[in-house]
Backbone and ligand atoms as CSV (ligand in chain L), in Angstrom:
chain,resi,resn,atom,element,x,y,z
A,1,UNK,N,N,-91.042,35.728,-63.435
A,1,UNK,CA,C,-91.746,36.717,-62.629
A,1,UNK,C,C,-91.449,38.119,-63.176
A,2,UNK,N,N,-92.537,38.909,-62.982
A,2,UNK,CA,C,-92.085,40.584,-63.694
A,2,UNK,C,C,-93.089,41.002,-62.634
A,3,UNK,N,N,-92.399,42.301,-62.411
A,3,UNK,CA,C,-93.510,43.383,-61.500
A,3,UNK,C,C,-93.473,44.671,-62.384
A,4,UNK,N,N,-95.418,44.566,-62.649
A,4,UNK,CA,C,-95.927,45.262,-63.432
A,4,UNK,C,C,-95.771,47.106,-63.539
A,5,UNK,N,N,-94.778,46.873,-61.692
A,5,UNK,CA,C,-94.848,48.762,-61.395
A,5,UNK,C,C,-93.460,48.834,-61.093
A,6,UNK,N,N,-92.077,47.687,-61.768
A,6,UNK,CA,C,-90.571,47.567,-61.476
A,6,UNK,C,C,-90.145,48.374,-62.630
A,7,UNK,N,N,-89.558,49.430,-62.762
A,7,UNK,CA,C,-89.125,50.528,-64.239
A,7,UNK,C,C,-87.773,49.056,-64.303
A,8,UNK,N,N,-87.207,48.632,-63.976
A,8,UNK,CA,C,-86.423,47.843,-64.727
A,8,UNK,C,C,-86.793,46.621,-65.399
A,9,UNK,N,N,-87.523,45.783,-64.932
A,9,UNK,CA,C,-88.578,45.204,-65.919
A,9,UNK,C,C,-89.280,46.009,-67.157
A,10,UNK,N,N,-89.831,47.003,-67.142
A,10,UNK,CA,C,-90.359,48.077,-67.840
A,10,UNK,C,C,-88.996,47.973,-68.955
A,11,UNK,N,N,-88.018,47.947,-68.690
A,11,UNK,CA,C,-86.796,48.393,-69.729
A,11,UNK,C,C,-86.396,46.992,-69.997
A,12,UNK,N,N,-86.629,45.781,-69.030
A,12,UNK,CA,C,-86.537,44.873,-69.884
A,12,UNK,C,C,-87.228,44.020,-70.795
A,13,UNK,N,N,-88.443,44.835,-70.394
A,13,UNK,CA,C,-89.519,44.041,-71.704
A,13,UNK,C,C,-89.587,44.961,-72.715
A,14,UNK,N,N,-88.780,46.038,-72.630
A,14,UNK,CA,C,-89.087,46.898,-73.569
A,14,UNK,C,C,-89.807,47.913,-73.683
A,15,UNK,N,N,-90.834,48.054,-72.604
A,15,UNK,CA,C,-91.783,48.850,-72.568
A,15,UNK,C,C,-90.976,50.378,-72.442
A,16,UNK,N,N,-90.331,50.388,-71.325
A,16,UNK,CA,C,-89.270,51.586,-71.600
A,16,UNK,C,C,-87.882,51.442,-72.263
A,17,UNK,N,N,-87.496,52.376,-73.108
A,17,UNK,CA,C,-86.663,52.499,-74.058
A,17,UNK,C,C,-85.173,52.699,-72.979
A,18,UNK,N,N,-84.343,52.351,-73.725
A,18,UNK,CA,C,-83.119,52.450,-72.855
A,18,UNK,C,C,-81.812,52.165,-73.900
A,19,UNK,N,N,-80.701,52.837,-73.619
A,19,UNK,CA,C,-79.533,52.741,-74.380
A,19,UNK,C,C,-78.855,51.652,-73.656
A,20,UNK,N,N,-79.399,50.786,-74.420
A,20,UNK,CA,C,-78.838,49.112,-74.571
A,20,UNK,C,C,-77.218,48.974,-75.027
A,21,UNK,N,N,-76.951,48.164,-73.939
A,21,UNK,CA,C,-74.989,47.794,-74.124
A,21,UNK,C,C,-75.084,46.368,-75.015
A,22,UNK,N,N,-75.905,45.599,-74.026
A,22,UNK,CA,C,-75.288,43.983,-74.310
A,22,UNK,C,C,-76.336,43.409,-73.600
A,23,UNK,N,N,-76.638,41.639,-73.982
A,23,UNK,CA,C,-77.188,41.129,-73.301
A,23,UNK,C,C,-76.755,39.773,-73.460
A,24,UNK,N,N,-77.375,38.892,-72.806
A,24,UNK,CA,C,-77.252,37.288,-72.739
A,24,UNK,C,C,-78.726,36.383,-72.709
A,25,UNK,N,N,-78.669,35.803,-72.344
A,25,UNK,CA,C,-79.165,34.506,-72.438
A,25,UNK,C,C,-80.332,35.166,-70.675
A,26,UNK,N,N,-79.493,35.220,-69.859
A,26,UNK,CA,C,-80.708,35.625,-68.740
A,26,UNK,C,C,-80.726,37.090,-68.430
A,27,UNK,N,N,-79.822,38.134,-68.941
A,27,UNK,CA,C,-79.331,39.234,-68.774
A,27,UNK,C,C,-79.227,40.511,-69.386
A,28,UNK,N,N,-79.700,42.063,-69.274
A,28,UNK,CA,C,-79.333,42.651,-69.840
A,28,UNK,C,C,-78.598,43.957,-69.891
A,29,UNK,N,N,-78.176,45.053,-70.356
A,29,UNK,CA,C,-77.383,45.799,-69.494
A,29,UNK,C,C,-77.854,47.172,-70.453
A,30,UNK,N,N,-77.537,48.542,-70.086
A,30,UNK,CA,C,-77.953,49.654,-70.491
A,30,UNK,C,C,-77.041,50.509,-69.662
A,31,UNK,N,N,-77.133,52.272,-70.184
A,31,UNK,CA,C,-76.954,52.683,-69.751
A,31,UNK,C,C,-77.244,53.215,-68.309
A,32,UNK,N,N,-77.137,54.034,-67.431
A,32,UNK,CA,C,-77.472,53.782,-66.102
A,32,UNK,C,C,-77.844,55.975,-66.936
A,33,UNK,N,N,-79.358,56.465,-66.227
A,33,UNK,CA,C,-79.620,57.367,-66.566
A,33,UNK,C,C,-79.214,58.517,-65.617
A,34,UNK,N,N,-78.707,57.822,-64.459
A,34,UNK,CA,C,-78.259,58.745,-63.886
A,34,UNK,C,C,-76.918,58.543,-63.627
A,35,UNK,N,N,-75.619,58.696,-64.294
A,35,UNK,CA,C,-74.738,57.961,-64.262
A,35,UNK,C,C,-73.809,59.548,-63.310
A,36,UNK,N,N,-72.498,58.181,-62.669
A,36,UNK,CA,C,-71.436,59.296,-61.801
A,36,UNK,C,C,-70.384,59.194,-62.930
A,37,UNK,N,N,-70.529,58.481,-63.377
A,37,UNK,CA,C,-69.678,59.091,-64.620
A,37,UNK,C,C,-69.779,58.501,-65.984
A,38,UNK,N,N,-69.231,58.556,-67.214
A,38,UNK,CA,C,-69.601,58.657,-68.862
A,38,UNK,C,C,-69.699,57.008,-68.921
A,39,UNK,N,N,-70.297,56.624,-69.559
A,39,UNK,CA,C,-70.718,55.290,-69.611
A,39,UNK,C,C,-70.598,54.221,-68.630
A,40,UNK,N,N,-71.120,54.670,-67.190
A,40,UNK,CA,C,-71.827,54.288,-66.509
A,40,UNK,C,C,-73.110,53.015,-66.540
A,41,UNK,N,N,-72.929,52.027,-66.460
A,41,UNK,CA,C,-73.536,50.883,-67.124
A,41,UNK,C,C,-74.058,50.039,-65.937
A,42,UNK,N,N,-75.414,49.813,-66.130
A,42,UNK,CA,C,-76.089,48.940,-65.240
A,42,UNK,C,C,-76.795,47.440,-65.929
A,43,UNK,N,N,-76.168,46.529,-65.382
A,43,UNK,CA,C,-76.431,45.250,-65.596
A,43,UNK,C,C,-77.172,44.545,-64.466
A,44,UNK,N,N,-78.571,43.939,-65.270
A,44,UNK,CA,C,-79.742,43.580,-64.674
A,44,UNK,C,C,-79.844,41.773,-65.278
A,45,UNK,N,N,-80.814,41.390,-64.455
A,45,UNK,CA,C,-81.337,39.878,-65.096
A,45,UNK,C,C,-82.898,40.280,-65.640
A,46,UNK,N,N,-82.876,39.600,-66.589
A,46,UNK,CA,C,-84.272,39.802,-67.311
A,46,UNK,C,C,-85.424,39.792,-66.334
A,47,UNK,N,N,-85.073,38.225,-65.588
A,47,UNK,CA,C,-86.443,37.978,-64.472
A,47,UNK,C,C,-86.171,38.839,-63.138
A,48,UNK,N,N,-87.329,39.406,-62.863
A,48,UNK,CA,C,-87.103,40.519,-61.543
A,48,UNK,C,C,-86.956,39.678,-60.094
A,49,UNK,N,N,-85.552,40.104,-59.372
A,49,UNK,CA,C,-85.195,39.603,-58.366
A,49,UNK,C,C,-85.263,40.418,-57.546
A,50,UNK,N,N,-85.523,40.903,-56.210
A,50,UNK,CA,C,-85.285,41.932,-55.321
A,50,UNK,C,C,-83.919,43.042,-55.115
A,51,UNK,N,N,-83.076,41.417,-55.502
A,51,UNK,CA,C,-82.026,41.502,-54.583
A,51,UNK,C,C,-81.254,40.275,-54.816
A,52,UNK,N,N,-80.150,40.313,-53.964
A,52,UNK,CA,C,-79.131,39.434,-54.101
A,52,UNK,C,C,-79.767,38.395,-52.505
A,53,UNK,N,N,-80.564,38.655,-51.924
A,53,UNK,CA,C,-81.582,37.450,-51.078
A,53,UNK,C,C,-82.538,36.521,-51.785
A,54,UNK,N,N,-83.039,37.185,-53.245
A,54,UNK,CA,C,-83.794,36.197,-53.846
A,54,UNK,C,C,-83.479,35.957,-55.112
A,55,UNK,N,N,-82.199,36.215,-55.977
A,55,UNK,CA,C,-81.846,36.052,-56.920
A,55,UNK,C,C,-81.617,34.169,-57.023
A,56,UNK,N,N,-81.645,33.663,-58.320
A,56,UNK,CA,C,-81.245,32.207,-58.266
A,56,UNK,C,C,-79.963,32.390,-58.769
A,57,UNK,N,N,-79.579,31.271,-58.664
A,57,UNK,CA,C,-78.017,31.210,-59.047
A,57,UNK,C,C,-78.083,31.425,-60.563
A,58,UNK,N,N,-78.936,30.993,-61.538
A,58,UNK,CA,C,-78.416,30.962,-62.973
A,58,UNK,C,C,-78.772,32.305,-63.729
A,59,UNK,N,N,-79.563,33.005,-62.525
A,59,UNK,CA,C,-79.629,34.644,-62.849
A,59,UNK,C,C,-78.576,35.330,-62.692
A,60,UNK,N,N,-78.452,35.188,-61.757
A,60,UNK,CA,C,-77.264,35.878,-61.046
A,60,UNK,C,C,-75.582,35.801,-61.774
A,61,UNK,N,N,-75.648,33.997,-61.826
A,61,UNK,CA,C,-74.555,34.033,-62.997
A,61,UNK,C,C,-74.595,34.351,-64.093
A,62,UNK,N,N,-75.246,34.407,-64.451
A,62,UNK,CA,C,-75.455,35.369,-65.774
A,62,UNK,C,C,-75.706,36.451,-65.730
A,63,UNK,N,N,-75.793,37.295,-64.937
A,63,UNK,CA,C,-75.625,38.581,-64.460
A,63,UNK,C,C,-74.384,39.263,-64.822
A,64,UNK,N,N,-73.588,38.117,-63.726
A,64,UNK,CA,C,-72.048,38.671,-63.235
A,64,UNK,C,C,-71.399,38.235,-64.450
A,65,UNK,N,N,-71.974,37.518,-65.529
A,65,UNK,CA,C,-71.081,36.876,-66.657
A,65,UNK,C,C,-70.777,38.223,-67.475
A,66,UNK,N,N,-72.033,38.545,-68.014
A,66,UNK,CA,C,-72.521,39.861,-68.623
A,66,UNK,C,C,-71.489,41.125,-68.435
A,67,UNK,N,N,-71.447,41.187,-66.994
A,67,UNK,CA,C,-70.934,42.542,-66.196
A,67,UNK,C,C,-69.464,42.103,-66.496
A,68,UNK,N,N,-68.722,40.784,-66.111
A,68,UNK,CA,C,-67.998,40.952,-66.612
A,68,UNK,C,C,-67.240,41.129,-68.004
A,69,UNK,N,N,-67.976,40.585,-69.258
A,69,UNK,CA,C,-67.542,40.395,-70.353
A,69,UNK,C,C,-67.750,42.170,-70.774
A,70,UNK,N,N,-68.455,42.922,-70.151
A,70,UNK,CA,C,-68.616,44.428,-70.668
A,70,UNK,C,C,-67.340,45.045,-70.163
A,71,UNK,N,N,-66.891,44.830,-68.610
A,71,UNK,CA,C,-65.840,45.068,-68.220
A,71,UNK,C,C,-64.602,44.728,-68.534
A,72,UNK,N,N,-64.513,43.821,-69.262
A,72,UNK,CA,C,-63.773,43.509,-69.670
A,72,UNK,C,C,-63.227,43.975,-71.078
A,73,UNK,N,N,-64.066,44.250,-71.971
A,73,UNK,CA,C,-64.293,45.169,-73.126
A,73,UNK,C,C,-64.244,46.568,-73.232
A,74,UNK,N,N,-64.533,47.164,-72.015
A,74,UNK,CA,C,-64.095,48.461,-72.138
A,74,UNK,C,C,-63.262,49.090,-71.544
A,75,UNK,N,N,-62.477,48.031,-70.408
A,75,UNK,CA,C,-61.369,48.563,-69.353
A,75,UNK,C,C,-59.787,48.430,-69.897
A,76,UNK,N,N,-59.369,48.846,-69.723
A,76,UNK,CA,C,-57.603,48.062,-70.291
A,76,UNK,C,C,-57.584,49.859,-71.437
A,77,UNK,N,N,-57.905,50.334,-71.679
A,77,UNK,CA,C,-57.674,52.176,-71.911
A,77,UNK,C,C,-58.643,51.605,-73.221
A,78,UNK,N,N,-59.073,50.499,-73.872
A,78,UNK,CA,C,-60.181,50.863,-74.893
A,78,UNK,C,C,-61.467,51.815,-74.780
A,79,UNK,N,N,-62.176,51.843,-73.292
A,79,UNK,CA,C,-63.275,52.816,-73.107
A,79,UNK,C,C,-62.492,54.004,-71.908
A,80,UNK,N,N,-62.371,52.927,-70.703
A,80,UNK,CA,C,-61.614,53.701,-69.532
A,80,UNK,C,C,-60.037,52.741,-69.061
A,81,UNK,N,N,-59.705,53.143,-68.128
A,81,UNK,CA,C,-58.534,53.013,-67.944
A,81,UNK,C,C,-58.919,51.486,-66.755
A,82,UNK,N,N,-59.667,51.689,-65.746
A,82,UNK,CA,C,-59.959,50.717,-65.323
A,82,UNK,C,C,-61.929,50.882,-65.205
A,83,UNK,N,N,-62.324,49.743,-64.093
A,83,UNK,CA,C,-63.676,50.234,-63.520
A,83,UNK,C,C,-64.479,49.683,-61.895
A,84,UNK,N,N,-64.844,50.011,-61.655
A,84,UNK,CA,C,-65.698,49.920,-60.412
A,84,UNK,C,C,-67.071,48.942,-60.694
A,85,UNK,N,N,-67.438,47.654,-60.070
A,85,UNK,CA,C,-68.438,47.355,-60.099
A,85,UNK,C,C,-69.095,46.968,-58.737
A,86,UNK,N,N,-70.706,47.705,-58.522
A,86,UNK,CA,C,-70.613,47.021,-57.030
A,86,UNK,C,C,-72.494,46.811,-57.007
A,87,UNK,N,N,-72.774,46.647,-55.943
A,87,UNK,CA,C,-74.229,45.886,-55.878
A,87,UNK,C,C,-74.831,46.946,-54.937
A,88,UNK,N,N,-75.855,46.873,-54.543
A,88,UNK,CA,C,-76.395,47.758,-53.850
A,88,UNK,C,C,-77.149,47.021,-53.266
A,89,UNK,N,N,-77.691,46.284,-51.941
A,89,UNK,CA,C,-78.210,45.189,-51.770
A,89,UNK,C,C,-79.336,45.425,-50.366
A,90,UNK,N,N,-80.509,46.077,-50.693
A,90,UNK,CA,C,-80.910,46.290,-49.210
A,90,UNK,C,C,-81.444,47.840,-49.004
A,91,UNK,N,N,-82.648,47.952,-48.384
A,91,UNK,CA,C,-82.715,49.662,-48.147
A,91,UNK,C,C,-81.504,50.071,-47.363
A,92,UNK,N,N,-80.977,49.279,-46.734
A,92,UNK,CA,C,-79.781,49.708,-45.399
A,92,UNK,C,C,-78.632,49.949,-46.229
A,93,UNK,N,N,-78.479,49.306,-47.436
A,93,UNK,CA,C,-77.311,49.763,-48.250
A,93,UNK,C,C,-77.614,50.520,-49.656
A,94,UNK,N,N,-78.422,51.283,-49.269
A,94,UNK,CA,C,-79.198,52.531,-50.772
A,94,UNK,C,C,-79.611,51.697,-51.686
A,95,UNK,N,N,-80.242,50.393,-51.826
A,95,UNK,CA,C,-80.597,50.279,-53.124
A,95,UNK,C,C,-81.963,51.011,-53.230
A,96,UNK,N,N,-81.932,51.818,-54.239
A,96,UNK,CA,C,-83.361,52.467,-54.469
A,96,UNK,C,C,-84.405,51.443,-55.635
A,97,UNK,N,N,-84.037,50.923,-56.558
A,97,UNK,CA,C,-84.668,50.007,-57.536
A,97,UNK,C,C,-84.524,48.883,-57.054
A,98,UNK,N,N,-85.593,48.362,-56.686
A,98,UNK,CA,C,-85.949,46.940,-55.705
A,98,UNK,C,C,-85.497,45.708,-56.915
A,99,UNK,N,N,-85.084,45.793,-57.537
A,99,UNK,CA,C,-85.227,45.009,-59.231
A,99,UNK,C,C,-82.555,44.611,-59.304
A,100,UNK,N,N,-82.456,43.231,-58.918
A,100,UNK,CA,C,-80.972,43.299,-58.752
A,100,UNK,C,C,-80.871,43.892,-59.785
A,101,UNK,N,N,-79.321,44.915,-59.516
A,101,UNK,CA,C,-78.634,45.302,-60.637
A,101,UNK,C,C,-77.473,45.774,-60.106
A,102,UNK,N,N,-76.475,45.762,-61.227
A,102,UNK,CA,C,-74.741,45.685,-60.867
A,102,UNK,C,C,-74.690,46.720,-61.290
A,103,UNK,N,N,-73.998,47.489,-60.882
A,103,UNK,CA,C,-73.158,48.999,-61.551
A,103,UNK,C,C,-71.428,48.147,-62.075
A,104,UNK,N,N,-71.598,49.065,-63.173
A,104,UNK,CA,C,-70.072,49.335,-63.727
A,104,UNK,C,C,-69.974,50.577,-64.222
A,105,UNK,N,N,-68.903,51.260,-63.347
A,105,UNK,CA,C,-68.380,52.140,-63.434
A,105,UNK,C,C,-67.351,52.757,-64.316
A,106,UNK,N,N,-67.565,52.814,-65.457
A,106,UNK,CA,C,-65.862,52.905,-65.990
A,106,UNK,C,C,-64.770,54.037,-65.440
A,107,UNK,N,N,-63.618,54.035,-64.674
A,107,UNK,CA,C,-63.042,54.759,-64.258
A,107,UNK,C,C,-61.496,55.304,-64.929
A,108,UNK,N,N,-61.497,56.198,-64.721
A,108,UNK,CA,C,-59.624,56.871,-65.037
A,108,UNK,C,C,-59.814,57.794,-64.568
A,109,UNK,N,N,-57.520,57.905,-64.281
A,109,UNK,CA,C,-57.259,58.471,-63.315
A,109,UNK,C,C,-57.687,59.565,-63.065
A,110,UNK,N,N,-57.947,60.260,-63.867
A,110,UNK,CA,C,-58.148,61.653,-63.529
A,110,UNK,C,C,-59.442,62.146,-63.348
A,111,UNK,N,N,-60.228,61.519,-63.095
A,111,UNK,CA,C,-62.102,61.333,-63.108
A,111,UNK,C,C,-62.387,61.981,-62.233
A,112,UNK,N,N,-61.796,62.549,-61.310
A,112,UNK,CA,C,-61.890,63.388,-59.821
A,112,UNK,C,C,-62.972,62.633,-59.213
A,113,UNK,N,N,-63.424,61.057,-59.302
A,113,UNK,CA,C,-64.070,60.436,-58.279
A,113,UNK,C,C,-64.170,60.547,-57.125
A,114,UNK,N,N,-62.493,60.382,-56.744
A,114,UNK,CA,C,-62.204,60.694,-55.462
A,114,UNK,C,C,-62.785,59.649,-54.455
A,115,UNK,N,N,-63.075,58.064,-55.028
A,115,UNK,CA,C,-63.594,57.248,-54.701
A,115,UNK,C,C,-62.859,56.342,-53.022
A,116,UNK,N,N,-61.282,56.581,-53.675
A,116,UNK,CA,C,-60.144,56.064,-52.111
A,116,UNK,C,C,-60.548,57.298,-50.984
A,117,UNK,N,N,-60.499,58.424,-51.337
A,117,UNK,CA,C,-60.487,59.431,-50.479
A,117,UNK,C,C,-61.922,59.113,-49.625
A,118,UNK,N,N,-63.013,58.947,-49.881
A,118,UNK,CA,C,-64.301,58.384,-49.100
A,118,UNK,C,C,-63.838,57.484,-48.769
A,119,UNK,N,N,-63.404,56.614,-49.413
A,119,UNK,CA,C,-63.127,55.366,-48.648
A,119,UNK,C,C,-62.530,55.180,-47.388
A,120,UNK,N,N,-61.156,56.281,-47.547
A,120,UNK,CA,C,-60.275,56.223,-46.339
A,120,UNK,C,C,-61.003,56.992,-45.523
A,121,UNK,N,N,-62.023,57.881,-45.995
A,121,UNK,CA,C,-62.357,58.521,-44.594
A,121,UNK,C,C,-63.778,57.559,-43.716
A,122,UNK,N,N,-64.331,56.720,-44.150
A,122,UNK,CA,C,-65.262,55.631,-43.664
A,122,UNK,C,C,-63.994,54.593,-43.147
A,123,UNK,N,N,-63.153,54.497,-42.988
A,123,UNK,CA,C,-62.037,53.472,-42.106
A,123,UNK,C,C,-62.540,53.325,-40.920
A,124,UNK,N,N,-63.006,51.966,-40.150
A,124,UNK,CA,C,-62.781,52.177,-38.637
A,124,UNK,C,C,-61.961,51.001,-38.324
A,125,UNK,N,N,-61.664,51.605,-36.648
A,125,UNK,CA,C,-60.690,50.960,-35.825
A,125,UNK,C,C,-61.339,49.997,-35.357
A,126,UNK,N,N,-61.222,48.667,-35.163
A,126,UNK,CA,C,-61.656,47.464,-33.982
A,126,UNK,C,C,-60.321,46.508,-33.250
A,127,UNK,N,N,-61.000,46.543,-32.421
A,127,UNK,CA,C,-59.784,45.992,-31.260
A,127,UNK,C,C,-59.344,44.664,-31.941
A,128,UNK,N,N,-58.617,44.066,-31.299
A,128,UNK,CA,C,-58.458,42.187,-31.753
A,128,UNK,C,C,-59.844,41.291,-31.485
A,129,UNK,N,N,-60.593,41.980,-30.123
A,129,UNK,CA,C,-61.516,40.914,-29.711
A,129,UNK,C,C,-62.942,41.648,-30.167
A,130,UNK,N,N,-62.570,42.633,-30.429
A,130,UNK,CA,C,-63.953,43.166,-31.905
A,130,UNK,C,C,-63.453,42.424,-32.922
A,131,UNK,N,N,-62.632,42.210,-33.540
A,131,UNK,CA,C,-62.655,41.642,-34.852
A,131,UNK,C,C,-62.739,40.247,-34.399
A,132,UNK,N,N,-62.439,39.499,-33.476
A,132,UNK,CA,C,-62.823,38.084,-33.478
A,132,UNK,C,C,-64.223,37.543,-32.943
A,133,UNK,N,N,-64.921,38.783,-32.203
A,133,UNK,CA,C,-66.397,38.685,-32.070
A,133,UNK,C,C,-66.969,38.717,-33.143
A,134,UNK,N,N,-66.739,39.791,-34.029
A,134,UNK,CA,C,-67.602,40.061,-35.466
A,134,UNK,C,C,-67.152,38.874,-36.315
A,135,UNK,N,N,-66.024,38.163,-36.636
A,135,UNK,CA,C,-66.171,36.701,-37.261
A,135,UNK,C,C,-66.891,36.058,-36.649
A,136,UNK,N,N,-66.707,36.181,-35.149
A,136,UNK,CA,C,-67.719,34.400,-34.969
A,136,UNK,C,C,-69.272,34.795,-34.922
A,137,UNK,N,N,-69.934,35.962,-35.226
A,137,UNK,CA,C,-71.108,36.477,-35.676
A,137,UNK,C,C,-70.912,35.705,-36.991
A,138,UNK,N,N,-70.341,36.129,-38.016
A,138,UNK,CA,C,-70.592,36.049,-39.371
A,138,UNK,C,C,-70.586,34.632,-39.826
A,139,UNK,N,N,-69.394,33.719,-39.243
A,139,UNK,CA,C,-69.321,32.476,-39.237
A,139,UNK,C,C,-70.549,31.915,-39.025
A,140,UNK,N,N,-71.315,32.507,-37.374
A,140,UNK,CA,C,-72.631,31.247,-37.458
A,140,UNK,C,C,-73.791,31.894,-38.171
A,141,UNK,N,N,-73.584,32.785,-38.951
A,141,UNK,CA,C,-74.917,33.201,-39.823
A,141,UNK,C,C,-74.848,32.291,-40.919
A,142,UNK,N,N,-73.525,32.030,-41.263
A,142,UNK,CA,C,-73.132,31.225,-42.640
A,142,UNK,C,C,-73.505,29.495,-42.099
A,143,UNK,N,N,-73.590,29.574,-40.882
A,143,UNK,CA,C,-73.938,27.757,-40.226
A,143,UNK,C,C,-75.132,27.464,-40.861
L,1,ZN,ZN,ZN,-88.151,44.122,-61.856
């Protein structure tokens, strides 16, 4: 499947040009053009998935194969010191390119990300019987 008006399809057929990392067998990866920081890398599957709701498994694993073997290659102080990879899955969680794709982030220390500091300030509190309501939500979604 390809959608004729998806810019990441567009970059994976080639039609748009892109600073190409790596690819695989179902997968390919590039630079990310709007990156939060220096080689900033977005890893896609060739065939256009929405999302992580309609991805198949042998996309997807080969997705995450990809993402990791790049991460793995440039983290440990050869590119950065460590890195960040995360999904964006949903208008409710910012994905703006309807087309799956993984971010990798390459990070070090001194990057002024400031990535824990957001983090700790999005912390919330739930009681014992909030947190055992919200499992047995999640539990029977997974039934
Ligand atoms: Zn697409």
């Amino acid at each position: 499947m390809q959608e004729s008006d998806c810019i990441f399809c567009m970059i994976a057929s080639g039609a748009i040009p892109s600073y190409k990392v790596a690819s695989n067998e179902t997968s390919i990866s590039f630079l990310d053009i709007n990156p939060i920081a220096r080689g900033h890398i977005l890893v896609i599957p060739r065939k256009h998935f929405s999302g992580l709701d309609d991805v198949d498994h042998e996309a997807f694993a080969g997705t995450m194969e990809l993402a990791l073997r790049i991460t793995r290659s440039i983290s440990g102080g050869r590119f950065s010191e460590g890195t960040n990879l995360f999904v964006s899955n949903g208008e409710a969680a910012d994905q703006t390119v309807k087309h799956l794709h993984v971010h990798i982030v390459p990070r070090n220390s001194d990057d002024n990300l400031q990535w824990n500091s957001w983090w700790l300030s999005k912390v919330k509190q739930y009681s014992e019987g909030e947190m055992a309501d919200t499992l047995e939500l999640i539990r029977k979604c997974m039934e």
